[in-house]
OpenMM code with the backbone's topology and positions (N, CA, C; nanometers):
from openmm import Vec3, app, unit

residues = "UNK UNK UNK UNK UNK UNK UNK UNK UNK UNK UNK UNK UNK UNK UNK UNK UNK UNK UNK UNK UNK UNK UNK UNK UNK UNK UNK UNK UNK UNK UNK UNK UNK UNK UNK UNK UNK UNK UNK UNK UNK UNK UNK UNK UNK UNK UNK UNK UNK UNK UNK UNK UNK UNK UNK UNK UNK UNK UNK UNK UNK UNK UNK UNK UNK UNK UNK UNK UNK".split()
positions = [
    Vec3(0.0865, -0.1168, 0.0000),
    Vec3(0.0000, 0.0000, 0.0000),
    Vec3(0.0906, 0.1224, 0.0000),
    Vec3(0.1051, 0.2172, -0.1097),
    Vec3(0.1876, 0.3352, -0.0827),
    Vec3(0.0637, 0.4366, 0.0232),
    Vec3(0.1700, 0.5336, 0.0261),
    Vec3(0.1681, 0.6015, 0.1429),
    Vec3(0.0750, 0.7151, 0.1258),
    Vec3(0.0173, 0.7473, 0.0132),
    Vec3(-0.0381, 0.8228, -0.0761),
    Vec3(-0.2063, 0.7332, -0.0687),
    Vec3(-0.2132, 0.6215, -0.0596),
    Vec3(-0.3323, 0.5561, -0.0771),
    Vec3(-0.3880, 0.5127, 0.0325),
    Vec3(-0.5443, 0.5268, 0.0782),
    Vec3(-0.5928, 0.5465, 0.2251),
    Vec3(-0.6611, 0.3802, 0.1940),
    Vec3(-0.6829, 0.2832, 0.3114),
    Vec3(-0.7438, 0.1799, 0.3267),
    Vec3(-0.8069, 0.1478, 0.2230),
    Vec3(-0.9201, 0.2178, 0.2285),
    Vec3(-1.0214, 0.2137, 0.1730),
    Vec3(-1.0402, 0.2015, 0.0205),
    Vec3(-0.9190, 0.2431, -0.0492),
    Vec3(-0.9005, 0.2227, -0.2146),
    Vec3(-0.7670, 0.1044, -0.2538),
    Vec3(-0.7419, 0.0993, -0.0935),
    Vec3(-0.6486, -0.0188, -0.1427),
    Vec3(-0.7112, -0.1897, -0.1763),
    Vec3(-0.7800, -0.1626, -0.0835),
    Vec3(-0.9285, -0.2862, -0.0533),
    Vec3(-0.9827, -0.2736, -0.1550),
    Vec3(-1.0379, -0.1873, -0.2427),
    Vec3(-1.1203, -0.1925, -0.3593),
    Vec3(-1.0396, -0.2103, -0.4675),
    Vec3(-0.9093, -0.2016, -0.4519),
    Vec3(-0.8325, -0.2155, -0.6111),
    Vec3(-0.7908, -0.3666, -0.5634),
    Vec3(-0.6713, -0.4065, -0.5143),
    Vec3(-0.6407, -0.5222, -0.4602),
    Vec3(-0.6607, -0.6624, -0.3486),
    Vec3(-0.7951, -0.6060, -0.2604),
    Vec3(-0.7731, -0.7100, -0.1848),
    Vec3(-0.8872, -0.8281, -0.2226),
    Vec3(-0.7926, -0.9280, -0.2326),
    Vec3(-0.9064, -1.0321, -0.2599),
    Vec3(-0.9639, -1.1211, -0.1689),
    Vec3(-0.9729, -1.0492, -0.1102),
    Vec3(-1.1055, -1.0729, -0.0094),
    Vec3(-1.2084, -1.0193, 0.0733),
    Vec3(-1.2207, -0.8718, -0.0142),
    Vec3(-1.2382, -0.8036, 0.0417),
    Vec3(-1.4267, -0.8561, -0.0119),
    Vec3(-1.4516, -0.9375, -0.0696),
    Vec3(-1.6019, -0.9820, -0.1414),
    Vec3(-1.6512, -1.1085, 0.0030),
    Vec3(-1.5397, -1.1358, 0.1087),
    Vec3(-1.6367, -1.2120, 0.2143),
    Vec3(-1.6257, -1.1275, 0.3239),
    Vec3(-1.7069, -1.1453, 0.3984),
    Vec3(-1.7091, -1.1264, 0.5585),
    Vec3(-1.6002, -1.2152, 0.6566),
    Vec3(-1.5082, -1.1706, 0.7082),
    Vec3(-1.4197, -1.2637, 0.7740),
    Vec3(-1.4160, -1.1922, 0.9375),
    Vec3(-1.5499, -1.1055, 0.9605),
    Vec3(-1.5104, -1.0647, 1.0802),
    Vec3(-1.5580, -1.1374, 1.2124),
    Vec3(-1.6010, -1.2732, 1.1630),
    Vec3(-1.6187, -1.3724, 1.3042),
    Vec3(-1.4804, -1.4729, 1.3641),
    Vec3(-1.4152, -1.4545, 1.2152),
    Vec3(-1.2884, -1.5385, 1.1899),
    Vec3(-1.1767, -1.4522, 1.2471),
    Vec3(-1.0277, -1.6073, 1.2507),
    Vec3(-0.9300, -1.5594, 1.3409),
    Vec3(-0.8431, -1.6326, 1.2373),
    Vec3(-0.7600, -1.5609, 1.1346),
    Vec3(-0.6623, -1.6228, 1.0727),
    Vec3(-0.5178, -1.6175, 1.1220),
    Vec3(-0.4501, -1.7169, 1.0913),
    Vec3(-0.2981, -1.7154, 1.1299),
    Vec3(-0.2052, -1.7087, 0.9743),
    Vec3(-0.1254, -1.6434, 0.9895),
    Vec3(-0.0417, -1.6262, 0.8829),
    Vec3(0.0923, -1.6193, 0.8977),
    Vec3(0.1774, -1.7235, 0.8075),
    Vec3(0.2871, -1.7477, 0.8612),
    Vec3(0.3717, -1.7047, 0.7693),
    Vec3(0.5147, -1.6558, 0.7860),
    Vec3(0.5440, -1.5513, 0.6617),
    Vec3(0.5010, -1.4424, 0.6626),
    Vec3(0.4748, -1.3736, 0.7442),
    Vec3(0.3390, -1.2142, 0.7344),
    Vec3(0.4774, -1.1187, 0.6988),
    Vec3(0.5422, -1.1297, 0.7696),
    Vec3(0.6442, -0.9786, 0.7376),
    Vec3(0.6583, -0.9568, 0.6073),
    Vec3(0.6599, -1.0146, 0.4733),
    Vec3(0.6975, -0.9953, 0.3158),
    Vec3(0.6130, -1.0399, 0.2373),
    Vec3(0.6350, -1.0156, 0.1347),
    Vec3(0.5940, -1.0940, 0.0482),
    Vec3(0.4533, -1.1358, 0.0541),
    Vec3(0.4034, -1.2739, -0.0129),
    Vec3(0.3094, -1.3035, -0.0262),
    Vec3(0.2279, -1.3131, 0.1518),
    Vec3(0.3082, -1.3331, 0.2038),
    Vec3(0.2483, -1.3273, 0.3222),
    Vec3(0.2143, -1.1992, 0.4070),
    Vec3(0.2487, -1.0890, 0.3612),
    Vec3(0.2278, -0.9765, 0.4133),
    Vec3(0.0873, -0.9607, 0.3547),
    Vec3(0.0150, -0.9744, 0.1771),
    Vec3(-0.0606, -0.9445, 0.0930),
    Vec3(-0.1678, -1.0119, 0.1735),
    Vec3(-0.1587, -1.1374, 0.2104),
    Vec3(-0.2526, -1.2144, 0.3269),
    Vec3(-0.2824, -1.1363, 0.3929),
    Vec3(-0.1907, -1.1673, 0.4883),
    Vec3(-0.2305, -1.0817, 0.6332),
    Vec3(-0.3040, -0.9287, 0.5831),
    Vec3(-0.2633, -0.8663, 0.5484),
    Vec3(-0.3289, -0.7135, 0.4881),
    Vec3(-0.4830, -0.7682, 0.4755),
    Vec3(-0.5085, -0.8494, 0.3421),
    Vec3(-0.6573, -0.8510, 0.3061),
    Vec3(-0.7327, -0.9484, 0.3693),
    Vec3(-0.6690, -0.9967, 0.4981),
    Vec3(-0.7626, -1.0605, 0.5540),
    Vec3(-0.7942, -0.9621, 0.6762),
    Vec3(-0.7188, -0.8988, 0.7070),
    Vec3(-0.7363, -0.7702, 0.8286),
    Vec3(-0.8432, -0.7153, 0.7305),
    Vec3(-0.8591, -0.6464, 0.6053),
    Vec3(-0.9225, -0.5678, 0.5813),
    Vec3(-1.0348, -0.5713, 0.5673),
    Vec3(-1.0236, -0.7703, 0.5611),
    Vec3(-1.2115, -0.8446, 0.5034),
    Vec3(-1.2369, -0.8622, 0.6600),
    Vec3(-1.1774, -0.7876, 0.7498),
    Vec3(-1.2367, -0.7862, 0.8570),
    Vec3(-1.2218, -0.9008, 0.9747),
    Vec3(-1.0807, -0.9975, 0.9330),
    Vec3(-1.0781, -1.0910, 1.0053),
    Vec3(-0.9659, -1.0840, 1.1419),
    Vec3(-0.9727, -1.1278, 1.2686),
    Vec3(-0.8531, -1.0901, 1.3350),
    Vec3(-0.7415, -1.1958, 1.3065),
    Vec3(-0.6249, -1.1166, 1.2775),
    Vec3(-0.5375, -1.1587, 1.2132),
    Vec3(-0.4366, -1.2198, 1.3478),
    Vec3(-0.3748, -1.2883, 1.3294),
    Vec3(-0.2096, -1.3807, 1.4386),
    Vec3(-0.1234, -1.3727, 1.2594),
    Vec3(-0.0068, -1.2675, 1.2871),
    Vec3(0.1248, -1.2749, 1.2391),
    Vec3(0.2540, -1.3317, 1.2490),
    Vec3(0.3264, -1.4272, 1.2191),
    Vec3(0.4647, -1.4894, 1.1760),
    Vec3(0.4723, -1.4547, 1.1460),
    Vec3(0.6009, -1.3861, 1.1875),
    Vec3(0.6972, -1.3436, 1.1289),
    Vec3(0.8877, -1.3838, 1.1640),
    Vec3(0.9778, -1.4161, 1.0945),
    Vec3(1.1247, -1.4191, 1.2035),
    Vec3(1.1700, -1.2967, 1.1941),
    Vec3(1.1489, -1.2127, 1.1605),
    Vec3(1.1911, -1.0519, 1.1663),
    Vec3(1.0811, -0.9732, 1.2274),
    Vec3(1.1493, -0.9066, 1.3254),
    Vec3(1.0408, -0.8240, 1.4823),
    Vec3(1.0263, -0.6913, 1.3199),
    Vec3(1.1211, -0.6498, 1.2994),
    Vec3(1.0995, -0.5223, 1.2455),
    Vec3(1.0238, -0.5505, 1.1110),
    Vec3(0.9829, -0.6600, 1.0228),
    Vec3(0.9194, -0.6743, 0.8964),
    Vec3(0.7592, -0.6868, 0.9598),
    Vec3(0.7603, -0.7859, 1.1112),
    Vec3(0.6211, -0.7889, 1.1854),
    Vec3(0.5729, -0.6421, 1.1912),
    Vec3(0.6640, -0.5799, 1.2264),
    Vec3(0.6165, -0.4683, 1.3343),
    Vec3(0.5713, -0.3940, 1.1771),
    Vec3(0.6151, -0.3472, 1.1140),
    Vec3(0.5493, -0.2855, 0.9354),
    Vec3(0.4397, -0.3026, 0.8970),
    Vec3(0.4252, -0.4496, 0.9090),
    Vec3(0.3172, -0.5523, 0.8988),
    Vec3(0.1595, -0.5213, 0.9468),
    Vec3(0.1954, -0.5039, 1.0974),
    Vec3(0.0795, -0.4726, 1.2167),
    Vec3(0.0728, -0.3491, 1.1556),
    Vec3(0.1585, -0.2532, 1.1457),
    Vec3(0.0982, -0.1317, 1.0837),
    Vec3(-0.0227, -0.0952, 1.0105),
    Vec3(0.0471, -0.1923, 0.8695),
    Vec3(-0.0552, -0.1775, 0.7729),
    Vec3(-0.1753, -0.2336, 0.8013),
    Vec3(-0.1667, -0.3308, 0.9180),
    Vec3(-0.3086, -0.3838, 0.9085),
    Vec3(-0.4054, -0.2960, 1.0542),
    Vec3(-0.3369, -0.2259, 1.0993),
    Vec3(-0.4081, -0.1975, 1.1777),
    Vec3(-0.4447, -0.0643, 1.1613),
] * unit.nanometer
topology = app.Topology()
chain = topology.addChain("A")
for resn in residues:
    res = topology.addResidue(resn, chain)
    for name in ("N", "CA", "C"):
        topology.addAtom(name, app.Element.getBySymbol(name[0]), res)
């Protein structure tokens, strides 16, 4: 998500999941700090689900929680 783009249009251009309801759900994501696993964690926070992050890097986690929170 650049820094320039608010939640709300990032979810409507890219998140694919943003078409279910995931806010009864509790996903775990392993890999969250990069990569494909960051893109997870993001659009499942955004489809509303509470997210648990893996990560082995505190500082790629900690980026991570950012964006999703």
């Amino acid at each position: 998500m650049t820094s320039s783009m608010d939640k709300s249009e990032f979810k409507q251009l890219v998140c694919p999941l943003s078409s279910f309801d995931l806010s009864k759900k509790h996903i775990v994501v392993t890999g969250g700090g990069r990569g494909l696993g960051q893109g997870i964690a993001l659009s499942a926070a955004l489809a509303g689900a509470t997210v648990t992050i893996i990560s082995r890097s505190t500082d790629e986690l900690n980026s991570t929680v950012k964006l999703c929170a």
